[in-house]
C-alpha positions, 0 to 999 in steps of 0.5 A: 509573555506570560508562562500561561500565555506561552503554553497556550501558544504552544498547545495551538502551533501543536494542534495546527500541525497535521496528525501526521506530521506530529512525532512517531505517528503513521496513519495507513490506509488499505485502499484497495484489498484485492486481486486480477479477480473482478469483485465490487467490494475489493479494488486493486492492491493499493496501500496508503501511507501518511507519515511526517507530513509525507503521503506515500502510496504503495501499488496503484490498483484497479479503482485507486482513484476512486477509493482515494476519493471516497476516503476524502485525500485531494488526488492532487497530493498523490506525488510519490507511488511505489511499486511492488511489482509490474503484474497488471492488477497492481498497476491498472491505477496508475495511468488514473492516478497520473492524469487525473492528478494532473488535471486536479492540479497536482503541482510536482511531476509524479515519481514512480519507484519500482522493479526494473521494466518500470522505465518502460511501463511509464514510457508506454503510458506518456506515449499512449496519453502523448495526444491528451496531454497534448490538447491539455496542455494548449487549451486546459493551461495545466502545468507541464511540468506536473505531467512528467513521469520520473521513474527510479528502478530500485535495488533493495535497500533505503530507496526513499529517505526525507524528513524521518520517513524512510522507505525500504525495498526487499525482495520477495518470492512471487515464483517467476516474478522477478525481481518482486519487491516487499516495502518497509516504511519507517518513521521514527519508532513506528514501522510498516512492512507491506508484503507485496505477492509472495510466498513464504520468504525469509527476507519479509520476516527479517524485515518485519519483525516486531514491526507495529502492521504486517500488511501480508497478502493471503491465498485460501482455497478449499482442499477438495478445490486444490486436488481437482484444479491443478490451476489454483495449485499453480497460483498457490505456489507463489502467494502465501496459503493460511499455513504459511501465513501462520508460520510468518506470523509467529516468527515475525510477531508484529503488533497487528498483521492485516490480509491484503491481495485477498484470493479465497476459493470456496472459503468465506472470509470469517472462516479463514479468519477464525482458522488463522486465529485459532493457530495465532494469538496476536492480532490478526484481522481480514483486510477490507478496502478503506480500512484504516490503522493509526499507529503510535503509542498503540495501533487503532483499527479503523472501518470506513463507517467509522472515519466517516462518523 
């Protein structure tokens, strides 16, 4: 074989192989960037993570599914789900994801990892679809394996570890909440650290720092709003206002930080941006549903409109 013949050889195995796969890349995916608040732009909390050939998703949002299909992702890929917490906008998805899954012929049982209380959640789900699952299963020929749930509560530390993506669990402070999880992923010298709800926390910043994406959830609200509605003062104190938000920002200093869980009231989104932006200099942008980030030798910002292009 000819030295030019090799290194072409070489050149196409390489090109063969899924971006993904190939060393020290992470392609994230905002699917969902919203909150319990009804809203046609923002679906359900929801975060996508592909790494060495891994597809990972964090929270399983209200419209997860659909956002999954928009983006082009076969749901049937969709095997492994991690959950921050068991608050009911977070997980609306998740019977979505495991049925439809299954129908499109997802071939391995869906593993869910979360907080404990998530062995009962996902019991209450195969008994609530015990009857489809049943007609399905005699007349669709689905594979019964493929519909199981497997459930792994978590402690904090390494949950999830195969082939150089390693998943860690840290615990965050979503008030009453409790246990509430924030979830560093990393793959070779890449890292991602999704905040889950929380306040400030000491935890997330031990973990984030210097990371390549902050995905961090935000609650603004106008002060004139917060005197007089003693209800917003009560949300604030377990999500992170923009003065928390800064004060993270500064001590963890990642390459690119990125707003999920967006709760604003009575604030535009360009507002509180710009606010953040004139106390912060690094990178620091308002998250939108389907917004995507390659990481590697430098962190890309992708909008919709420009994937599908």
């Amino acid at each position: 074989m000819s030295r030019v013949f090799a290194c072409l050889l070489a050149c196409c195995v390489l090109l063969a192989v899924p971006l993904t796969a190939q060393a020290d890349f992470m392609r994230v995916t905002l699917l969902g960037t919203g909150s319990p608040r009804i809203d046609t732009d923002r679906a359900g909390p929801s975060v996508l993570v592909e790494a060495g050939g891994k597809v990972l998703l964090f929270d399983a949002g209200r419209s997860v599914v659909p956002r999954l299909a928009q983006l082009g992702m076969h749901i049937a890929k969709i095997d492994t789900v991690f959950l921050t917490h068991l608050h009911s906008d977070h997980i609306f998805g998740l019977d979505d994801l495991w049925i439809t899954g299954w129908v499109y012929q997802r071939p391995l049982p869906l593993t869910v990892y979360g907080p404990a209380g998530t062995s009962s959640f996902t019991r209450g789900l195969e008994q609530a679809f015990a009857y489809d699952i049943a007609v399905r299963n005699q007349y669709a020929g689905l594979d019964k394996n493929a519909i199981r749930l497997v459930t792994h509560e978590i402690e904090p530390g390494v949950v999830y570890s195969n082939d150089r993506v390693r998943v860690t669990a840290f615990l965050v402070d979503h008030g009453v909440v409790t246990p509430a999880y924030g979830y560093r992923i990393d793959f070779g010298d890449r890292s991602v650290v999704i905040s889950g709800d929380t306040s400030y926390s000491e935890t997330l910043v031990e973990q984030a720092r210097g990371t390549d994406l902050l995905i961090h959830e935000l609650f603004a609200a106008r002060a004139d709003l917060l005197e007089k509605n003693p209800r917003l003062r009560r949300i604030e104190r377990y999500h992170t206002n923009p003065e928390q938000m800064v004060r993270i920002l500064k001590e963890t200093r990642p390459r690119f930080a990125v707003t999920t869980h967006v709760i604003l009231a009575g604030l535009r989104p360009d507002e509180v941006i710009r606010s953040l932006r004139e106390r912060y200099t690094g990178e620091i942008h308002m998250g939108e549903d389907l917004m995507q980030f390659e990481i590697g030798g430098q962190v890309r910002m992708l909008r919709f409109e420009d994937i599908r292009q």
